[in-house]
N, C-alpha and C positions, 0 to 999 in steps of 0.2 A: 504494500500500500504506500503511495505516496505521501512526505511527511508535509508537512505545513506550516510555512512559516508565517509568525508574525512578528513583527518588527515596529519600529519606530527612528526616522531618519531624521537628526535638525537639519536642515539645511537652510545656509546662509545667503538670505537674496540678495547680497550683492556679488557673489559669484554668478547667479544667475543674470542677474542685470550689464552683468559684463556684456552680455551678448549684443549687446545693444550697439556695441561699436560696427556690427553689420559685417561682418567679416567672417566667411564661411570655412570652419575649418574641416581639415582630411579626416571625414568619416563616411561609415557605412553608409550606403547607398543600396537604392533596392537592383541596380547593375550588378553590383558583386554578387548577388545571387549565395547569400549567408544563411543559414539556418541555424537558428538559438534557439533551441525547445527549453525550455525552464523545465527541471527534474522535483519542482515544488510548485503549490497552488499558495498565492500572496494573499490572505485574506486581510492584512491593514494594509494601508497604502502608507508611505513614507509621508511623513508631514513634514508642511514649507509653510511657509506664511504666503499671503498673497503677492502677488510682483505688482498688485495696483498700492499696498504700504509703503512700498519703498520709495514710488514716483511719486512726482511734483504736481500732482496734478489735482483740480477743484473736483471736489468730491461733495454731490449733495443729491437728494430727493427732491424730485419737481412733479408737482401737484399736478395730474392730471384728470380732474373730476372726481370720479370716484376713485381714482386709484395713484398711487405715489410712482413714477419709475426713476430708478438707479441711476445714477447719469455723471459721469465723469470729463470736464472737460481740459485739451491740454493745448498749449500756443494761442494764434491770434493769428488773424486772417480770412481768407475767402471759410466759411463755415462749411465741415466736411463731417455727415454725419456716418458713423460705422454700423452696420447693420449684421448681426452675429447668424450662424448658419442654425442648422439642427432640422426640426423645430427641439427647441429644449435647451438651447445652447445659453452662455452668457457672452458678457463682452470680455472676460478675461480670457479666451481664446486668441484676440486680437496683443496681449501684450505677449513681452514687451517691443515688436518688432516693429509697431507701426509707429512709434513715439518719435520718430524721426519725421512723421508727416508734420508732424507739430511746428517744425522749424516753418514753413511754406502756410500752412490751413489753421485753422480754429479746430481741431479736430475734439468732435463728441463720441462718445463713447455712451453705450444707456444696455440696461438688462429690458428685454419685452417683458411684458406683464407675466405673472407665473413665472418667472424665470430669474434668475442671478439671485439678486440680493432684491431685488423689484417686488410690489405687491402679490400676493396670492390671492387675487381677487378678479374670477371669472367671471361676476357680472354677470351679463346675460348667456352667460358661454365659451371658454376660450374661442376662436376663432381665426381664420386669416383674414377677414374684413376689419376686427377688432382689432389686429396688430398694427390695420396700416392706417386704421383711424388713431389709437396710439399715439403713433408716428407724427403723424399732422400735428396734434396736442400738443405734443413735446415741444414741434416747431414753434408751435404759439405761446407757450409756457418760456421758451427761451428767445422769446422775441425776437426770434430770425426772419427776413423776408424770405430770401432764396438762398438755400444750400447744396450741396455733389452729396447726393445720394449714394453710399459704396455699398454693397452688401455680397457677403459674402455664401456661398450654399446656399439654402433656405433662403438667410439672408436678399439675396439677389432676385428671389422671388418678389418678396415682398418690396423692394427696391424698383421693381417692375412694374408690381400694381400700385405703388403712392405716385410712380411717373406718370404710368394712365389716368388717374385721379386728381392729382395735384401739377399738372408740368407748369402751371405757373408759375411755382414755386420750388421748379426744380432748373439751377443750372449746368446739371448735369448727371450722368447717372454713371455709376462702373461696378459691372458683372464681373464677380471673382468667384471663378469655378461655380458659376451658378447654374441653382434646378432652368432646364428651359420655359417649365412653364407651356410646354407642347406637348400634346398627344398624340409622338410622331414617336414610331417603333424605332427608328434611328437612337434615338435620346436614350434609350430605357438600358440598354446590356453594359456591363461595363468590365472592365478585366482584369479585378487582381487575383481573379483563380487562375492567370495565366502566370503570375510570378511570385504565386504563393511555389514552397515544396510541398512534395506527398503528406512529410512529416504535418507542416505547417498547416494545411488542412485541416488535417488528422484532427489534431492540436485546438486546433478552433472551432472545430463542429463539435471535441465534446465539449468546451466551456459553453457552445450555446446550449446544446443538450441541460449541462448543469446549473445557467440562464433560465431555459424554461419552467424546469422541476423546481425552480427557488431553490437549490441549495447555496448558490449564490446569487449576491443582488446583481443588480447591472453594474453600479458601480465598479463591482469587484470583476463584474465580466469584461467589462470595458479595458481594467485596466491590464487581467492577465493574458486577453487576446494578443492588444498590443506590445506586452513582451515576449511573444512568441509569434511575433513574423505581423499580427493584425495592422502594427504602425506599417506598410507597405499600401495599405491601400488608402491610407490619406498623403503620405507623405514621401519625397522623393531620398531624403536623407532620415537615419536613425535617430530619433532622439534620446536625448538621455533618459533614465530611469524618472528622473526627477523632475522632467517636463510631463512626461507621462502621468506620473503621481498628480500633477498638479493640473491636469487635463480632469483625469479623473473628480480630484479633490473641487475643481472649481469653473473649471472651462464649459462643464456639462450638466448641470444643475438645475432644475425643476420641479414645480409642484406635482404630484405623483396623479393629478388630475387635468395635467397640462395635455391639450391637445390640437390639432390644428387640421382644418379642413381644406389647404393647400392645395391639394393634390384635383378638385374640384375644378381646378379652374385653368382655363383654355386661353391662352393670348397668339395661338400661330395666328400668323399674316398681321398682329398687332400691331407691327414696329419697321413693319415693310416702309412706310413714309415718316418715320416717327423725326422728328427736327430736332428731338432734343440729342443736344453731344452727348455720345454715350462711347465706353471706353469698356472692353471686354479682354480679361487677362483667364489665360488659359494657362496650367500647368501640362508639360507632355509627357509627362508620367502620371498625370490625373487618371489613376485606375478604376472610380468612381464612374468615369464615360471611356468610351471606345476612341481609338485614335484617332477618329477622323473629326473628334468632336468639334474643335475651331471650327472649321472651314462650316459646319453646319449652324453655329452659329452665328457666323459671318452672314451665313445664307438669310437668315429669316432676320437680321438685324442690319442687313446691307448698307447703311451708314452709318454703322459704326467703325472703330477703330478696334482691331481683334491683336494683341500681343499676346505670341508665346511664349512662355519661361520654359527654359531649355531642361533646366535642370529642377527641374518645381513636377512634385505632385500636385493633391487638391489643397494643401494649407500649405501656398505659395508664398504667403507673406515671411512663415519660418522659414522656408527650403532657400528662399533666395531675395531676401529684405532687400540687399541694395538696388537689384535691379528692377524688384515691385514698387517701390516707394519713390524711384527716378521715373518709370513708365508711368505713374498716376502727375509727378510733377511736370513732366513734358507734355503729357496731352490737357493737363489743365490751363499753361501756358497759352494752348490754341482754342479752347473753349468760344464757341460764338454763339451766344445767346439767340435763342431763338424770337423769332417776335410775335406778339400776341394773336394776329389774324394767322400765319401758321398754326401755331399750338392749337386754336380754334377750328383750322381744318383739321388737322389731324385726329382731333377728340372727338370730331364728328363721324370721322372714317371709323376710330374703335369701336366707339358704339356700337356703330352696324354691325361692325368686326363682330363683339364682344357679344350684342345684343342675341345673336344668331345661336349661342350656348347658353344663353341666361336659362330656359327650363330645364334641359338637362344638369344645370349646376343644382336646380333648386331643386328638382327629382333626386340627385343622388343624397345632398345634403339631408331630405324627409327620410329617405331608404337608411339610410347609415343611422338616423335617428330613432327610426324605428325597430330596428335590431336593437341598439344600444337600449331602446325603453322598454319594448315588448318581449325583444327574443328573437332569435333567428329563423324559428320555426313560424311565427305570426310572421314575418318577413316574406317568408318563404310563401306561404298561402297568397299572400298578396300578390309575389310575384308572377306564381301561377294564373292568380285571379287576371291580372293584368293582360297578364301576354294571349289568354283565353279570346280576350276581348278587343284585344289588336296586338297580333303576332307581329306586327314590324316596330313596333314602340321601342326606343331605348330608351331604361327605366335609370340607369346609372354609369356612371364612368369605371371605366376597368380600373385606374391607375387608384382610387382612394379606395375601393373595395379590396385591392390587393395590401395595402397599408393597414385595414380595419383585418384583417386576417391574419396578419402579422401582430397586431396589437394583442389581439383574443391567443394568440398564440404562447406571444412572452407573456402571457399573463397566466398562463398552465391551465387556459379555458379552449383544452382540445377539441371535444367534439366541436363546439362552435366554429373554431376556428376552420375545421376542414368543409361546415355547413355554410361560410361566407365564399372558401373559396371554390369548394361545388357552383353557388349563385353566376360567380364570376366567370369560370365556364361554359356555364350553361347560356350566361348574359357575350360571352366572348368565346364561340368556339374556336376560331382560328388565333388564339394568341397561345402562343409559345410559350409566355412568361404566365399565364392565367395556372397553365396546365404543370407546369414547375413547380409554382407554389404547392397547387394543390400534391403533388407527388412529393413534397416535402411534408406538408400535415399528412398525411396517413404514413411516413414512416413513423413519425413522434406517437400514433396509437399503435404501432405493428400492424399495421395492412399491406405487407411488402409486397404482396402482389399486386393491389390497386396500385400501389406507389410505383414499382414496375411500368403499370400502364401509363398511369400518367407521364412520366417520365417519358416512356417512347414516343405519346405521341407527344410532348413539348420536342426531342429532337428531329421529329416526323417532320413539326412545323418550323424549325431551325433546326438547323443540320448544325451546325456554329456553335451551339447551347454546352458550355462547357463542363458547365456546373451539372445538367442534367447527364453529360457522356460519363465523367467522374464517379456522380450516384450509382450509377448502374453496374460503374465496375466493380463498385465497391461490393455492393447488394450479391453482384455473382460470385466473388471472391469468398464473399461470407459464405454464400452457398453451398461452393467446393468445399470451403472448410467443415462444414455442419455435415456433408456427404459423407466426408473420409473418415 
């Protein structure tokens, strides 16, 4: 049996803070192609103090409405608000590499609601309309006219929608490693099963395994994926144990009822004419999306400005600060404000754009609702009911049903979880990823042979599906084993 350590690290943040001087030193990268399996399970995390104690920076609560949000501000200048990924994340993700932007911006820093150190007050329901009204709040709580919008993962979603809602008061916007916000099968695969090892794998499906049974929290899954190969698929370079910890400890932090209905909503063709400067930084080891991600974003954001980071996964800002923080200051340099009869066109083309999804958001938004109030199985009736009555109706979007499936899942509520992604199937037969998941819930109740099936046909429908070819070998491997 494997022993278990627990422990207790001080660690001095201003070792950590050194880093700040931006200077990349010779380490592990996911090229060398390393395998660390850790021979123990870390169930405390090393404790550090925060890296936002040791900065200079104004630190307070700004009242918005009903609710208080975190908000840190650092320098002076054109105002540059940081928008944190997840959904679930905080803004200490963003230290301490971005503190250099400070020299150039006004740069804000703020926890979303449910989130960081921020209120735990859901209101009328966590939400992603709620985060980007928030947003606005904030702006008028810090008496900003117009600020550069950055947001990073998640982040850049919502970064997306306060530009479609607000571009008055946006002079600009920059997508870092951000969700696209489209319902384009391009968007959805992504490959760090391609530069995990066997081992590493291995390694990480059972902490999810041990994730879903609650023997461990996420916390603790978060933090011992990533010292056994999981930091590969956020990041281009190794971090230390103590960044990790403090990923854990504070980067990632949420009320246990935070949630977010993101995934609802549709902006392709949004930004085909969008005026406003917008600046789009891509990591090319971001194993989060497929290699060809740029260029597809380039696509559906065609005036933009698309930079690659050579040597950046998805948290580009740690992998390679100097050249993130010069790419945001150069294209800020050339910012040209858009003018009000533009912006007025263009919010009239979303609209249409936008308007053309509006029931379908608000279908899947009731359906997700009504599982979560009633049950799956009252869902389920519905669905039937529905589709009886007009077989061509789409009732919900694949991509938040596949997220609500996943949630029911880490939450050790298995049969459900395989009864949402059954729906999603049945709602999506030709998707590849529908039919994965589901092949993933029936092996967590032992249904190896449905899971079998789904699996085949997820690579029936992608040949490419990597994660499904792996399962499968596995499942047969076992099989010989179990025969002999």
């Amino acid at each position: 049996m494997k022993s278990i350590k627990f422990f207790t690290v001080s660690i001095i943040a201003i070792l950590i803070l050194s880093n700040c001087s931006h200077t990349i030193p010779s380490r592990e990268s996911i090229l060398d192609n390393i395998t660390n399996i850790e021979d123990s399970l870390y169930l405390d995390l090393p404790q550090s103090p925060r890296l936002c104690d040791a900065m200079d920076t104004e630190k307070r609560f700004v009242v918005i409405g009903d609710s208080k949000l975190y908000c840190e501000i650092e320098g002076s200048g054109t105002p540059l608000v940081l928008i944190n990924g997840g959904p679930g994340s905080s803004h200490h993700a963003f230290h301490p590499w971005l503190s250099e932007l400070s020299k150039e911006f006004q740069v804000i820093y703020y926890d979303q609601r449910g989130c960081g150190l921020s209120d735990y007050k859901p209101g009328p329901g966590y939400s992603f309309e709620q985060a980007v009204e928030d947003l606005e709040k904030l702006r008028i709580s810090l008496r900003i006219d117009k600020w550069i919008v950055a947001g990073h993962s998640f982040g850049g979603g919502l970064a997306q929608y306060y530009t479609i809602k607000y571009p008055q008061h946006v002079l600009g916007q920059v997508l870092i490693g951000s969700v696209p916000m489209m319902d384009i099968e391009a968007f959805r695969a992504g490959r760090a099963q391609e530069y995990y090892s066997d081992k590493e794998r291995e390694k990480i499906a059972e902490l999810r395994e041990m994730a879903i049974a609650r023997k461990i929290s996420m916390v603790q899954y978060r933090f011992n994926r990533e010292l056994n190969g999981g930091w590969k698929r956020g990041n281009f370079y190794k971090p230390t144990m103590e960044r990790i910890a403090q990923g854990g400890l504070y980067d990632f932090v949420a009320d246990p009822l935070f949630t977010s209905d993101w995934a609802v909503y549709n902006f392709k063709d949004a930004f085909l004419e969008c005026p406003v400067s917008t600046l789009i930084l891509e990591g090319k080891y971001d194993l989060i999306w497929k290699a060809d991600r740029p260029a597809l974003m380039g696509k559906y954001h065609p005036n933009a400005s698309v930079q690659v980071l050579e040597n950046s996964g998805h948290n580009m800002f740690a992998d390679e600060p100097d050249r993130f923080t010069e790419a945001i200051k150069s294209w800020a340099e050339s910012i040209e404000q858009a003018s009000l009869p533009e912006l007025e066109k263009w919010s009239q083309s979303v609209d249409t754009i936008i308007g053309e999804s509006l029931y379908l958001i608000e279908s899947s938004k009731d359906f997700i609702r009504l599982i979560k109030e009633s049950g799956v199985e009252v869902a389920h009736h519905q669905y039937l009911e529905i589709k009886a009555a007009r077989p061509e109706a789409r009732i919900f979007f694949e991509a938040p049903m596949n997220v609500l499936g996943y949630e029911y899942l880490f939450a050790a509520k298995l049969d459900e979880s395989v009864a949402i992604f059954k729906l999603n199937v049945m709602e999506y037969p030709d998707s590849w990823n529908a039919y994965d998941s589901l092949g993933e819930a029936y092996l967590k109740i032992n249904e190896i042979e449905k899971a079998k099936v789904s699996y085949q046909k997820s690579i029936e429908l992608n040949p490419e599906n990597e994660n499904g070819i792996n399962v499968l070998k596995q499942i047969s491997l076992a099989d010989q084993s179990t025969s002999e």
